[in-house]
VOPATOR-648701 format. One record per residue: x, y, z of N, C-alpha, C, O in turn. Coordinates in nm, 3 decimals. Example, Ala and Ser with C-alpha at 12.3 -4.5 7.8 and 13.67 -1.06 7.14 Angstrom:
// residues 2
<node n_X="1.319" n_Y="-0.569" n_Z="0.780" ca_X="1.230" ca_Y="-0.450" ca_Z="0.780" c_X="1.320" c_Y="-0.330" c_Z="0.780" o_X="1.424" o_Y="-0.332" o_Z="0.846"/>
<node n_X="1.285" n_Y="-0.225" n_Z="0.708" ca_X="1.367" ca_Y="-0.106" ca_Z="0.714" c_X="1.290" c_Y="0.003" c_Z="0.787" o_X="1.341" o_Y="0.114" o_Z="0.804"/>
//
This chain:
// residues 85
<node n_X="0.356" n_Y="1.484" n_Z="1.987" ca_X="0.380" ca_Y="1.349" ca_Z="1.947" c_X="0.307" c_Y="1.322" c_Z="1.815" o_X="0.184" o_Y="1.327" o_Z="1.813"/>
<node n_X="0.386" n_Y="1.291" n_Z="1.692" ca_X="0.346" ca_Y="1.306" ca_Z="1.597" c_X="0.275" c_Y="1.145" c_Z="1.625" o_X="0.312" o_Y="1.068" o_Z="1.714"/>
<node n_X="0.154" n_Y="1.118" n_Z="1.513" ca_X="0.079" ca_Y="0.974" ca_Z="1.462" c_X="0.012" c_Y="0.935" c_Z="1.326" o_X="-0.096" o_Y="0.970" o_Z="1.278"/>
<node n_X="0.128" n_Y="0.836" n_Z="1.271" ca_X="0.115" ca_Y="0.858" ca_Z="1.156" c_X="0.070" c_Y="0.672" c_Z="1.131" o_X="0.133" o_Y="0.575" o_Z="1.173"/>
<node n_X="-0.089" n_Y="0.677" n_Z="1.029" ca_X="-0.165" ca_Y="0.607" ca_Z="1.003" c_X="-0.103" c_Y="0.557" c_Z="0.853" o_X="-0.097" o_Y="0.641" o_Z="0.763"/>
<node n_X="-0.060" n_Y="0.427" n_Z="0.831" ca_X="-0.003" ca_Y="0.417" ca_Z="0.711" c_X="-0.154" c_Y="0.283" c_Z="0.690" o_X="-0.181" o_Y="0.199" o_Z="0.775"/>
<node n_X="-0.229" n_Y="0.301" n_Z="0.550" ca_X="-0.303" ca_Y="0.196" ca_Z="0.509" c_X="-0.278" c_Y="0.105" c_Z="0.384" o_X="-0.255" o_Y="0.170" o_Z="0.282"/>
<node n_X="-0.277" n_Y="-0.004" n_Z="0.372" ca_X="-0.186" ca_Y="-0.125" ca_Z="0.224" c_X="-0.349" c_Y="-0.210" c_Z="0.238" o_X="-0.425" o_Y="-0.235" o_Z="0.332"/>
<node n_X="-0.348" n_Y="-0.237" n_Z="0.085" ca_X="-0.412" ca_Y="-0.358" ca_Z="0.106" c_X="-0.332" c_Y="-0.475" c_Z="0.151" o_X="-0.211" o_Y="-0.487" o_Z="0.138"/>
<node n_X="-0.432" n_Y="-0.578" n_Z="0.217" ca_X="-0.394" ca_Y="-0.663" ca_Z="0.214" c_X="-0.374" c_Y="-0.776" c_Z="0.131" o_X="-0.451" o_Y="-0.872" o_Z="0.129"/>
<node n_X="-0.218" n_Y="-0.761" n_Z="0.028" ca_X="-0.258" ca_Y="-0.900" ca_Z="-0.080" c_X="-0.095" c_Y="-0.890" c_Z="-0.087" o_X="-0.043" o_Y="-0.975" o_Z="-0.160"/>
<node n_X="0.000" n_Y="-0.794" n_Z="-0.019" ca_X="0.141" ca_Y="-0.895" ca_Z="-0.062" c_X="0.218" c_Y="-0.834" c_Z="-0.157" o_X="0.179" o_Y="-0.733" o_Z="-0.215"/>
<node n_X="0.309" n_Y="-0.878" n_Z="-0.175" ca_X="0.417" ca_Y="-0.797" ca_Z="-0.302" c_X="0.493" c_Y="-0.909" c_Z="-0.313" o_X="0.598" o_Y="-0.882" o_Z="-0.371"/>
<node n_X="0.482" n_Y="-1.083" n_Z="-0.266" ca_X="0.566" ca_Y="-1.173" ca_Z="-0.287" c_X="0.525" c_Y="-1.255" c_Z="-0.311" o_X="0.420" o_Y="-1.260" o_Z="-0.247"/>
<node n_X="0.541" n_Y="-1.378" n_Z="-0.398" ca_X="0.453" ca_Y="-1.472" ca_Z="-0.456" c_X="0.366" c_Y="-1.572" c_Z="-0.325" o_X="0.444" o_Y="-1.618" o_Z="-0.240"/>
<node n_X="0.264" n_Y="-1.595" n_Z="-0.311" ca_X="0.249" ca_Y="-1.670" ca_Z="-0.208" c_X="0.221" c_Y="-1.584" c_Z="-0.079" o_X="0.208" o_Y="-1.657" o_Z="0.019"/>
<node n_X="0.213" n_Y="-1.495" n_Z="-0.061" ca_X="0.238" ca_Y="-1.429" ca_Z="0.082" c_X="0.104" c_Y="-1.308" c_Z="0.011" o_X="0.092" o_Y="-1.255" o_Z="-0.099"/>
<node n_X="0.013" n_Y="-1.305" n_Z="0.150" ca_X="-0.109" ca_Y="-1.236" ca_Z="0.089" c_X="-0.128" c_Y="-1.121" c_Z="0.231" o_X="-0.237" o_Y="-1.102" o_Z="0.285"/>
<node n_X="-0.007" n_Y="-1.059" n_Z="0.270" ca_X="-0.017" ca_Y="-0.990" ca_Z="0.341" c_X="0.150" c_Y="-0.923" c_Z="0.347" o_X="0.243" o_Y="-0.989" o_Z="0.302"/>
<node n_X="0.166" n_Y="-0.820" n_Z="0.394" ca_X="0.301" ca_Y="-0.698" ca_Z="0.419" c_X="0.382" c_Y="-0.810" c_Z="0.549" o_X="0.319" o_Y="-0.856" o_Z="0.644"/>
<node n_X="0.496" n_Y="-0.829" n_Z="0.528" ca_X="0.570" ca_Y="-0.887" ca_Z="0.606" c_X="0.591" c_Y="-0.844" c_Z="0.760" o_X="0.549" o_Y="-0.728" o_Z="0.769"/>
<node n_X="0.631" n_Y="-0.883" n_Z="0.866" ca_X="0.703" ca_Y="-0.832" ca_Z="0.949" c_X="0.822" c_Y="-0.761" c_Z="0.943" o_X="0.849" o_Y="-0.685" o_Z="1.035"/>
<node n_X="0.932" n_Y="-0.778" n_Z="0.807" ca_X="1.033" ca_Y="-0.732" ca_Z="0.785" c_X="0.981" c_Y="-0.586" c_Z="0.700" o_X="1.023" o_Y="-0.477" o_Z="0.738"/>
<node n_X="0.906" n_Y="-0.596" n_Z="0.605" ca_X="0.824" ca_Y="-0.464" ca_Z="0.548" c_X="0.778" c_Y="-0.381" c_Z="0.648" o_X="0.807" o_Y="-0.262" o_Z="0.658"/>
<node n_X="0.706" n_Y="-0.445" n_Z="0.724" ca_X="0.622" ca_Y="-0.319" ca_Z="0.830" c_X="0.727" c_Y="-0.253" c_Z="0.937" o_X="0.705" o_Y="-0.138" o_Z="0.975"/>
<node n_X="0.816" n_Y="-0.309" n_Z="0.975" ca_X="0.993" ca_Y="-0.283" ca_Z="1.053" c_X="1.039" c_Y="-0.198" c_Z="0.924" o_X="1.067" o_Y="-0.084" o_Z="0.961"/>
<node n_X="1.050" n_Y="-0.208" n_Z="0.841" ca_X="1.076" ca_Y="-0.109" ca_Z="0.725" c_X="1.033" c_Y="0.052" c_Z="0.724" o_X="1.097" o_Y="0.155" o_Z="0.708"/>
<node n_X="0.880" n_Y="0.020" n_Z="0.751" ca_X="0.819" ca_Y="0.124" ca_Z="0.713" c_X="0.773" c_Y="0.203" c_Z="0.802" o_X="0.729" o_Y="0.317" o_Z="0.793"/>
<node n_X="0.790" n_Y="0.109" n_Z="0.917" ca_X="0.823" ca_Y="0.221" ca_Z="1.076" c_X="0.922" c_Y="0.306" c_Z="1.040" o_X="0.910" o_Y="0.427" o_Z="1.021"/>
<node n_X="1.035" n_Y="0.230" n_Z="1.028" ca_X="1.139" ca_Y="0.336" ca_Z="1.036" c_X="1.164" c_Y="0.408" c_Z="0.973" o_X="1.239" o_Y="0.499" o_Z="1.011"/>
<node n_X="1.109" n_Y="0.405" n_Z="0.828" ca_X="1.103" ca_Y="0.480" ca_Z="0.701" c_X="1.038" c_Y="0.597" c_Z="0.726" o_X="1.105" o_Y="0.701" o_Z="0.726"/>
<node n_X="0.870" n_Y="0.602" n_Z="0.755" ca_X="0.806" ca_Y="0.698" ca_Z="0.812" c_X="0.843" c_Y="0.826" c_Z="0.919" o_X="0.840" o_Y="0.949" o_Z="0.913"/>
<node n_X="0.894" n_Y="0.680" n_Z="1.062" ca_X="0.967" ca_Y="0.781" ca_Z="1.174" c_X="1.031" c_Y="0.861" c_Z="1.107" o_X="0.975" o_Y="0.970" o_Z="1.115"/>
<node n_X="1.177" n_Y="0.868" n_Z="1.002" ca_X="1.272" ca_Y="0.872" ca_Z="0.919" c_X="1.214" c_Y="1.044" c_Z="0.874" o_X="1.231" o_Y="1.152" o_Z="0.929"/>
<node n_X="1.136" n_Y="1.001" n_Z="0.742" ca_X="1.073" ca_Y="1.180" ca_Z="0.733" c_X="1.004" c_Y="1.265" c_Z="0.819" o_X="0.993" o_Y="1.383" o_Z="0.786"/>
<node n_X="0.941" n_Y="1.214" n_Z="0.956" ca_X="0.902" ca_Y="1.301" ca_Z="1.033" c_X="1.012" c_Y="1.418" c_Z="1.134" o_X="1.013" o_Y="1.530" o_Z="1.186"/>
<node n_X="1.106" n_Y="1.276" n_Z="1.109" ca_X="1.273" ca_Y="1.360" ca_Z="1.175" c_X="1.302" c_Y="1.481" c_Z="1.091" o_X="1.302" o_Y="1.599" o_Z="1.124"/>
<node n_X="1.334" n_Y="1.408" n_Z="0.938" ca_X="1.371" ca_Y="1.479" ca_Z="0.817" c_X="1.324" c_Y="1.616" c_Z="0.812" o_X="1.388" o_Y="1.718" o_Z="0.785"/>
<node n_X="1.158" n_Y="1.598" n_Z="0.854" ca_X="1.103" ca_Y="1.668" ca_Z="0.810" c_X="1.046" c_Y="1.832" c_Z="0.893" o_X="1.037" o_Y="1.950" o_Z="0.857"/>
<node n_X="1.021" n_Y="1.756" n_Z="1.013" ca_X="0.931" ca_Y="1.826" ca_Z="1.139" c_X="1.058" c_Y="1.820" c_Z="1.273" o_X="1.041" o_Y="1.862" o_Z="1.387"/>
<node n_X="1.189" n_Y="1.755" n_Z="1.217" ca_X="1.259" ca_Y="1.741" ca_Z="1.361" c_X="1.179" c_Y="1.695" c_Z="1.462" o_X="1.201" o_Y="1.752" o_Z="1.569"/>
<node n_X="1.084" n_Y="1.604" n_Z="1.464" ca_X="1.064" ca_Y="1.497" ca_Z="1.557" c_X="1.129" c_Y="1.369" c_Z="1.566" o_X="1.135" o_Y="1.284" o_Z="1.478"/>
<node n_X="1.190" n_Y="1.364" n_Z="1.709" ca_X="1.304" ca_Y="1.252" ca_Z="1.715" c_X="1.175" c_Y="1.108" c_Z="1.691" o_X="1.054" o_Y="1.110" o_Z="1.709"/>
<node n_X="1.263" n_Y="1.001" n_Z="1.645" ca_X="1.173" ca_Y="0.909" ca_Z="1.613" c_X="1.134" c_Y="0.823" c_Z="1.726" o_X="1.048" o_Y="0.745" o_Z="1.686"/>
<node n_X="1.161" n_Y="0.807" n_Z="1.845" ca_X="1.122" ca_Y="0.773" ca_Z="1.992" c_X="0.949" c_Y="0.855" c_Z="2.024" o_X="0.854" o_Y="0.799" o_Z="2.078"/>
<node n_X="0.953" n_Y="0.990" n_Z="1.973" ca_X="0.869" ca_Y="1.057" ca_Z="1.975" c_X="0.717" c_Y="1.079" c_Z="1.864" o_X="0.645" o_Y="1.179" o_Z="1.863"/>
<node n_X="0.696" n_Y="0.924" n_Z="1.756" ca_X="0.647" ca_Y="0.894" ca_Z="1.686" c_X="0.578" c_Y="0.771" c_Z="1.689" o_X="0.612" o_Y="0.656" o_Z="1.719"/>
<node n_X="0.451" n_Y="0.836" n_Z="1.642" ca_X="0.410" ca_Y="0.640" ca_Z="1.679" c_X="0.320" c_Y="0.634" c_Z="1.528" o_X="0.255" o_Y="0.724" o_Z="1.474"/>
<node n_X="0.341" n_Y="0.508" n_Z="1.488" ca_X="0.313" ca_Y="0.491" ca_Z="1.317" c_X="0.243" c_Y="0.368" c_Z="1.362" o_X="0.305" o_Y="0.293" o_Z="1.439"/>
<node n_X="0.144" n_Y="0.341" n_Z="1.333" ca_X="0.015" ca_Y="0.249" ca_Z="1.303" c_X="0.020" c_Y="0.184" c_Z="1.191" o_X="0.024" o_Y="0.246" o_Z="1.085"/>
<node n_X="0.020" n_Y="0.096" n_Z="1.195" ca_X="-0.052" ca_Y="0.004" ca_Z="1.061" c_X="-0.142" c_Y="-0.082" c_Z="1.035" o_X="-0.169" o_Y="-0.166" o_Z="1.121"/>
<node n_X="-0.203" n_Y="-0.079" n_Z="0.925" ca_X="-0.352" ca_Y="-0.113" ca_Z="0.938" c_X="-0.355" c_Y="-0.173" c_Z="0.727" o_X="-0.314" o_Y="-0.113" o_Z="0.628"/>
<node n_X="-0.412" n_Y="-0.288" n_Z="0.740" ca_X="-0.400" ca_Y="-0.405" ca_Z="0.634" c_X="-0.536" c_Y="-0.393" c_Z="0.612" o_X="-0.612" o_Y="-0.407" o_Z="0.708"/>
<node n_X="-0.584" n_Y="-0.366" n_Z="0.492" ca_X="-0.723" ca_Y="-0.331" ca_Z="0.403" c_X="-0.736" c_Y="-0.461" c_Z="0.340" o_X="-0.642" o_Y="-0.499" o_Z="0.269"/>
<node n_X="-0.858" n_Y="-0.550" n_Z="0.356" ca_X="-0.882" ca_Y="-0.697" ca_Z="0.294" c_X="-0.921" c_Y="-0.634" c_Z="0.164" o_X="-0.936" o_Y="-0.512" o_Z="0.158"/>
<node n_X="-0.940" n_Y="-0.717" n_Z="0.053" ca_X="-0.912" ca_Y="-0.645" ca_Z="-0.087" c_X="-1.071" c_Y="-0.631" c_Z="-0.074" o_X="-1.091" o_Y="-0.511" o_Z="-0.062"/>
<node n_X="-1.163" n_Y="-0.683" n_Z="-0.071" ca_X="-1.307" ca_Y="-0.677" ca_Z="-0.048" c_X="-1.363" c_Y="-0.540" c_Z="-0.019" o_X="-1.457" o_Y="-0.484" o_Z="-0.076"/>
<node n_X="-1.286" n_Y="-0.496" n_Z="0.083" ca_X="-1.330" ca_Y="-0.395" ca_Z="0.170" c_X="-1.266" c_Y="-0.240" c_Z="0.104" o_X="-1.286" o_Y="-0.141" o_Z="0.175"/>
<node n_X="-1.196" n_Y="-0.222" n_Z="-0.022" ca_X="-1.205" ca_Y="-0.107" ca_Z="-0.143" c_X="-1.219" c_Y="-0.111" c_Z="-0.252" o_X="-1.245" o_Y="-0.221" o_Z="-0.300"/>
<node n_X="-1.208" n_Y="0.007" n_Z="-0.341" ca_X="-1.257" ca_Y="0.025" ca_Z="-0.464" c_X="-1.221" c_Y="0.109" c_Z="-0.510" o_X="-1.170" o_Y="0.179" o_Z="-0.423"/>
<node n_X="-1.212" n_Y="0.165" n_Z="-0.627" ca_X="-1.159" ca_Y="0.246" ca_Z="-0.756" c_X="-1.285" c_Y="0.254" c_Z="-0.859" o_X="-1.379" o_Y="0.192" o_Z="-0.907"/>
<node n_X="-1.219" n_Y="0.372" n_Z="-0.858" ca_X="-1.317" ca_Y="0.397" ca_Z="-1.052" c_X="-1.490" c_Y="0.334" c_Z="-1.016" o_X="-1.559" o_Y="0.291" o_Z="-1.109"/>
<node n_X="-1.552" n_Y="0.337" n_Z="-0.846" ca_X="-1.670" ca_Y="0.246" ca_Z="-0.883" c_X="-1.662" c_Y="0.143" c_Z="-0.883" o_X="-1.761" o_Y="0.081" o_Z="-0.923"/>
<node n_X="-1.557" n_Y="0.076" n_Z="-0.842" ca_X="-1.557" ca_Y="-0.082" ca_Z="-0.898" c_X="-1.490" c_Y="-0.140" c_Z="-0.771" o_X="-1.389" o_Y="-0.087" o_Z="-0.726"/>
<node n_X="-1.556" n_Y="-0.269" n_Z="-0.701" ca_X="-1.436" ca_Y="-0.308" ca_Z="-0.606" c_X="-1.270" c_Y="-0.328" c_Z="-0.709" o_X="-1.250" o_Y="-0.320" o_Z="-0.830"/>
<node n_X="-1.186" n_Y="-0.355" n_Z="-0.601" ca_X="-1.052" ca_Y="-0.317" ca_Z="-0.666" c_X="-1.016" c_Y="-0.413" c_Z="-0.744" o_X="-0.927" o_Y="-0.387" o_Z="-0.824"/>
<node n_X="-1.076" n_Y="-0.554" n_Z="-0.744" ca_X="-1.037" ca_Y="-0.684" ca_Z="-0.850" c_X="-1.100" c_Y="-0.648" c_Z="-0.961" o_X="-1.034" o_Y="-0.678" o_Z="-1.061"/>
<node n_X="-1.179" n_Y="-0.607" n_Z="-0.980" ca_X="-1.281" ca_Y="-0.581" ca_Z="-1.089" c_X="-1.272" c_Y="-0.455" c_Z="-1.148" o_X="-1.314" o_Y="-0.427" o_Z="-1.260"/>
<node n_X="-1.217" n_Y="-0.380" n_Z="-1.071" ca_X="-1.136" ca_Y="-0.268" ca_Z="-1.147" c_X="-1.004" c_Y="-0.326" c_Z="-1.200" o_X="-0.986" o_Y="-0.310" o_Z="-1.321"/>
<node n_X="-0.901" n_Y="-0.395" n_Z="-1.127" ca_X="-0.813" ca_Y="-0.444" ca_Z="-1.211" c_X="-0.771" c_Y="-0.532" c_Z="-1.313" o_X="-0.665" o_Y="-0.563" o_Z="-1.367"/>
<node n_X="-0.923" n_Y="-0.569" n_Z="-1.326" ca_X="-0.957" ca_Y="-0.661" ca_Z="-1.419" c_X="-0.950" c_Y="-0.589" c_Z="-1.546" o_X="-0.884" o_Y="-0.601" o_Z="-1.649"/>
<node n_X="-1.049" n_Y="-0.504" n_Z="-1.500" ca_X="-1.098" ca_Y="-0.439" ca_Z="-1.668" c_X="-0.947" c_Y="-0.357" c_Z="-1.675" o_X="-0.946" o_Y="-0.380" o_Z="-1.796"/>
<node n_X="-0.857" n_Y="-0.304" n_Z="-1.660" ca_X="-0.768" ca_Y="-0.202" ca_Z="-1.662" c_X="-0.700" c_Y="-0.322" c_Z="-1.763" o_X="-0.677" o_Y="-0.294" o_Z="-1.880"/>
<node n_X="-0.677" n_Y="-0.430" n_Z="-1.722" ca_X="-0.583" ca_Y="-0.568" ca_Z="-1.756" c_X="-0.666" c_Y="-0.556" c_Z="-1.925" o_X="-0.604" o_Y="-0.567" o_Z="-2.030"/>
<node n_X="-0.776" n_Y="-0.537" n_Z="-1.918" ca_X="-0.836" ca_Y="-0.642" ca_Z="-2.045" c_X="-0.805" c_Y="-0.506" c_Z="-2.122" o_X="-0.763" o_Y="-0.508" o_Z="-2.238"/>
<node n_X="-0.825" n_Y="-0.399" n_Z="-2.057" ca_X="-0.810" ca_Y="-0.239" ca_Z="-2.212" c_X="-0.661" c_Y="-0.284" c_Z="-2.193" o_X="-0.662" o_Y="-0.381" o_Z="-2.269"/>
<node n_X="-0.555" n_Y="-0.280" n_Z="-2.151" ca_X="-0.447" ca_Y="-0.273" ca_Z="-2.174" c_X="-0.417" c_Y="-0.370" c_Z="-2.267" o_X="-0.354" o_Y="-0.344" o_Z="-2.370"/>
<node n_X="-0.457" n_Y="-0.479" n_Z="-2.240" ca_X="-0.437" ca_Y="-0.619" ca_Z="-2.372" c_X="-0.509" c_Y="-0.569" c_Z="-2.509" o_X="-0.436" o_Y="-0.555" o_Z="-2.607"/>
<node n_X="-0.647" n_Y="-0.542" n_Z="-2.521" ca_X="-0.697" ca_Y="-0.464" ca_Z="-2.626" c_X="-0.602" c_Y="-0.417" c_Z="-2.698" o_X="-0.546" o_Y="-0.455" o_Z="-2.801"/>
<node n_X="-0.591" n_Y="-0.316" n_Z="-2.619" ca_X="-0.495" ca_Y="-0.188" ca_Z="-2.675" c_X="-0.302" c_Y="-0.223" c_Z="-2.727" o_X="-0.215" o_Y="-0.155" o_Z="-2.783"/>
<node n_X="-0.310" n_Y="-0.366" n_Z="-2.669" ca_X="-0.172" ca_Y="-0.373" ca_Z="-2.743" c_X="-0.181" c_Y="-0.475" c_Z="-2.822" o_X="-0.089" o_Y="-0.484" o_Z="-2.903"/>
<node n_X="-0.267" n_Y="-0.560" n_Z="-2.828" ca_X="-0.344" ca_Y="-0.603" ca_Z="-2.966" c_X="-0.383" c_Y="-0.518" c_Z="-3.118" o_X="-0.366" o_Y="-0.528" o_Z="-3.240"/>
<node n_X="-0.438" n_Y="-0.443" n_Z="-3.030" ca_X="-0.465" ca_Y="-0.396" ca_Z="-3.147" c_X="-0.333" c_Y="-0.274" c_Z="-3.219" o_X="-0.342" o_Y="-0.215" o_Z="-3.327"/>
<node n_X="-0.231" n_Y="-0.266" n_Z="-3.129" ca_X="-0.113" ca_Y="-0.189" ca_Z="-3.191" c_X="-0.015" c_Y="-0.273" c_Z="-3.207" o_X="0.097" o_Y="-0.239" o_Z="-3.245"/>
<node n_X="-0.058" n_Y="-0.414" n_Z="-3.171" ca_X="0.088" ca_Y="-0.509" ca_Z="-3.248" c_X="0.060" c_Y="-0.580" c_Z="-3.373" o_X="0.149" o_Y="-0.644" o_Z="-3.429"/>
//
């Protein structure tokens, strides 16, 4: 019995909405089940996929929690097309 751990932060992909939908996570069950079939011929009855929502607080990049890494990524990228426009 395959078990497959899928992790997202929690902040959304839709304006207003600060978390993965019910219609996304029904998505991505079946998406997952989907390549384990594809992949390993495990029927998808025979799969169990977890999901688990990361508060943005609680990771980090580059050293940096992840706002503050995407902060600075935001400000070199503006720099950098400043200074080439």
């Amino acid at each position: 019995m395959p078990i497959i751990t899928v992790q997202v932060t929690k902040e959304g992909t839709e304006l207003g909405i600060d978390h993965v939908t019910a219609e996304q996570k029904a998505a991505i069950y079946e998406g997952m089940s989907k390549v384990l079939y594809d992949v390993l011929g495990k029927p998808p009855e025979w799969t169990w996929v977890i999901f688990q929502e990361v508060e943005m607080e609680d990771w980090g990049w580059g050293g940096l929690p992840v706002l503050e890494y995407r902060r600075r990524m935001a400000e070199s990228r503006n720099a950098q097309a400043n200074e080439e426009g």
